[in-house]
C-alpha positions, 0 to 999 in steps of 0.5 A, spaced: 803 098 099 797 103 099 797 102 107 803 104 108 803 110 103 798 112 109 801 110 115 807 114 112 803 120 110 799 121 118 807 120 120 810 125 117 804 130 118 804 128 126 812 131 125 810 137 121 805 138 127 810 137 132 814 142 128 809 147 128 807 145 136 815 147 137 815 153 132 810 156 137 813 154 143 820 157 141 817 164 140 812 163 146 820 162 150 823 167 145 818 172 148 819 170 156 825 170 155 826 177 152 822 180 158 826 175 163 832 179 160 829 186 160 827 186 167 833 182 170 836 190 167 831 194 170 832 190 178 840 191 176 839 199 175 834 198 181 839 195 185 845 200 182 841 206 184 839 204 190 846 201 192 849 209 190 844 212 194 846 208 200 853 209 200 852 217 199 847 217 206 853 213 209 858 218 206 854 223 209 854 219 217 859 223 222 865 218 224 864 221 231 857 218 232 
């Protein structure tokens, strides 16, 4: 029984480690995630600006040229 109460506390203490190893990664991704999301914004405004830009230049091209 004593043996048993052994393999079952490394189990359960392996599954605590895991949580642990997961916790961690799951805030590593959480971050990844956040700067992923906030640099998609910044290549959007980019692309925006960038877009607004071009047709005011093509507004400004003579029709006749």
């Amino acid at each position: 029984m004593n043996v048993e109460l052994e393999t079952l506390e490394a189990k359960i203490e392996q599954v605590v480690a895991l949580v642990h190893q997961l916790r961690a990664e799951n805030e590593v991704l959480k971050h990844q995630m956040t700067a992923a999301e906030a640099e998609r914004l910044h290549l959007r405004q980019t692309m925006t600006a960038a877009r607004e830009r071009l047709e005011g230049l093509i507004d400004k091209i003579p029709e006749d040229a």
